[in-house]
N, C-alpha and C positions, 0 to 999 in steps of 0.2 A: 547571521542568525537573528531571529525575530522570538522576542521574550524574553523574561528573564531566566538567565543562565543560571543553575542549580546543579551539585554535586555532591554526590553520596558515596560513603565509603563505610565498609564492614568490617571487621576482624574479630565477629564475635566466639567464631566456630575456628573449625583449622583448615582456613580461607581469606584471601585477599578478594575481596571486591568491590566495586566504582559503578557509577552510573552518571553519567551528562544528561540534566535533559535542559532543554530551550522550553521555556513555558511547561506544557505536558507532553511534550515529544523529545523520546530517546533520542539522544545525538548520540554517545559512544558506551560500553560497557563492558565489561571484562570479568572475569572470576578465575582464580592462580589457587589452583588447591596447596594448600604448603601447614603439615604437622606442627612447623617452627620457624621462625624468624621472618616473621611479621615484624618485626620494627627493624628490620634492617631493609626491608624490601619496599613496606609500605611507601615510602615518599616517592619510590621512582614507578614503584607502580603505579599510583595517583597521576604522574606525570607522563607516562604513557595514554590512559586512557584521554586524558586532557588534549593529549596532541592528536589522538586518533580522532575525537570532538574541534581538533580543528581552532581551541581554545587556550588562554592560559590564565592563571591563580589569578592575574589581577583582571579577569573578564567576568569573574563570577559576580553572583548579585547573594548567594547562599549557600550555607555549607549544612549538608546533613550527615548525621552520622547514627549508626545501629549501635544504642547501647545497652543491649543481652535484654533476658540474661544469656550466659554463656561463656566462657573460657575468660578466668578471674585476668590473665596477662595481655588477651588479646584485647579485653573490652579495654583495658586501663590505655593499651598504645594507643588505640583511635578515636578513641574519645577527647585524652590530653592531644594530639595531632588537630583533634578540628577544633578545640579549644584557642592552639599557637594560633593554628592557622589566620581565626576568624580575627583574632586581635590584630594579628599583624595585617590583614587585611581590609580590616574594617568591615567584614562584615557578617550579620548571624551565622553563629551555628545553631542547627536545632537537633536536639536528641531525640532521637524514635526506638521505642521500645522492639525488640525483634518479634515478642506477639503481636503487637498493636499491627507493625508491618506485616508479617503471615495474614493476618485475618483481611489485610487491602480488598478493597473490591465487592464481598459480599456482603450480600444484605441479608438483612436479618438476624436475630440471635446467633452469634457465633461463639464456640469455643477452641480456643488456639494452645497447641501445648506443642514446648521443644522439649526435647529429650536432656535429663538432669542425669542420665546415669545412675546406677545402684538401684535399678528396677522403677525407679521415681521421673516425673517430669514435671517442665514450669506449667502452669495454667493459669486462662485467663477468659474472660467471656466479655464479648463485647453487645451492644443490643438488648443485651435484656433487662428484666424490671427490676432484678435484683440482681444487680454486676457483681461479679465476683474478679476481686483483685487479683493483682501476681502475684502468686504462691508456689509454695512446692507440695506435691502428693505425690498418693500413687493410684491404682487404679482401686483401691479397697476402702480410702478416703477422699471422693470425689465430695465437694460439698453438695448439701442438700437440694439448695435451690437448682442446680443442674436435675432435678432427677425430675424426669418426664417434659423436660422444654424445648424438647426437640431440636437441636440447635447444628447449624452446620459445624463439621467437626475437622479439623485444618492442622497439619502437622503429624507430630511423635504420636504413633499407638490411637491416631482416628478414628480407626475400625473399631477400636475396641472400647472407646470414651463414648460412639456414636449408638453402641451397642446397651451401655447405662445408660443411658442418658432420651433412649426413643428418637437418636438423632441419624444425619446421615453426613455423607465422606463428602467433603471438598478438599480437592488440590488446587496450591498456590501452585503457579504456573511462570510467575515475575521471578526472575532472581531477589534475593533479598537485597540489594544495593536499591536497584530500583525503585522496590517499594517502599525501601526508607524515605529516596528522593520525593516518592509520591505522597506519600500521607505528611512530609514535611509541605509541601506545595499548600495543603487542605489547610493547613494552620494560618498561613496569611504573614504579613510582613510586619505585623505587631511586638512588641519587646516579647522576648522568650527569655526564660533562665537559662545558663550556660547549661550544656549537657554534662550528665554525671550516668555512672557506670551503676546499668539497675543490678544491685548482689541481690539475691535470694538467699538461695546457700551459703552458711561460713565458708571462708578460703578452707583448703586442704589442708596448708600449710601452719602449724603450730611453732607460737613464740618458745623457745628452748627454754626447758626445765632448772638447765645447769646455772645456779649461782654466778654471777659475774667476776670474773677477777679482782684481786683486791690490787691495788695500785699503792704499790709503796714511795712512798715520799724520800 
């Protein structure tokens, strides 16, 4: 293999998947649809695509990983996974947002939304004069500066964000594994902060109500 060896892995969604590239060319890839048990699967899956790339853990030069937003248990596994990984390996991991990665490739004003569930998704816009962060809406509270910047529209409910907005539908076409690999590539081999799992939305799950047990001595 000629380049540096780079590997990407996802578990933002209810999904396993990896990407090998050499430089900017895909060596191996994979995607394992699975509702549940990503952290039981994850490590051999990883080591699947690694051997179908013809490679192993201590060949790589970088480790990228998708961190959401998206599924509060799946971000946490793959994120801490490229976290071990990179220490015990000695080398970066870089985190890529799963907008930043959707929107890969296209030029010009973009807006990227993954689906949040409860009628709402995440949004984000990349290119324009006045960026709009990672948020949550829906489509009745689009911010303002989207309205009339015509923007290519990529993801959850495009047609209908591209429809506010005076813009028009693009489709990501890369598996998401991929284009985490790829827009980590774009970043360069400079110090990176450790990846962290981007929350939007509070978790589901609430601390319980109920008083704690008293504990008799």
């Amino acid at each position: 293999m000629t380049g540096p060896l780079t590997f990407a892995f996802d578990t933002s969604g209810p999904h396993c998947g990896a990407a090998l590239l050499t430089g900017e060319t895909l060596v191996a890839a994979a995607v394992e649809e699975m509702a549940k048990g990503q952290a039981e699967r994850l490590m051999d899956f990883c080591a699947e695509v690694l051997r179908a790339g013809g490679a192993r853990w201590s060949d790589l030069d970088r480790l990228a990983v998708g961190t959401g937003p998206g599924n509060f248990t799946g971000l946490r596994i793959s994120v801490a996974a490229a976290r071990g990984l990179a220490l015990g390996l000695g080398i970066p991991a870089i985190g890529v947002s799963n907008l930043e990665a959707q929107a890969f490739g296209f030029d010009g004003p973009v807006v990227s939304a993954l689906d949040a569930r409860r009628d709402h998704f995440y949004l984000q816009s990349f290119g324009m004069p006045v960026p709009v962060p990672p948020l949550l809406c829906d489509l009745g509270a689009l911010p303002a500066s989207l309205r009339g910047a015509a923007p290519l529209c990529v993801g959850h409910r495009a047609a209908e964000i591209a429809e506010q907005t005076g813009g028009s539908i693009a489709r990501q076409t890369l598996p998401v594994a991929e284009t985490v690999a790829r827009v980590s590539i774009t970043r360069g081999d400079d110090c990176h902060p450790r990846p962290a799992p981007l929350y939007i939305r509070p978790a589901d799950a609430a601390p319980a109500r109920d008083e704690p047990p008293v504990i008799l001595s």
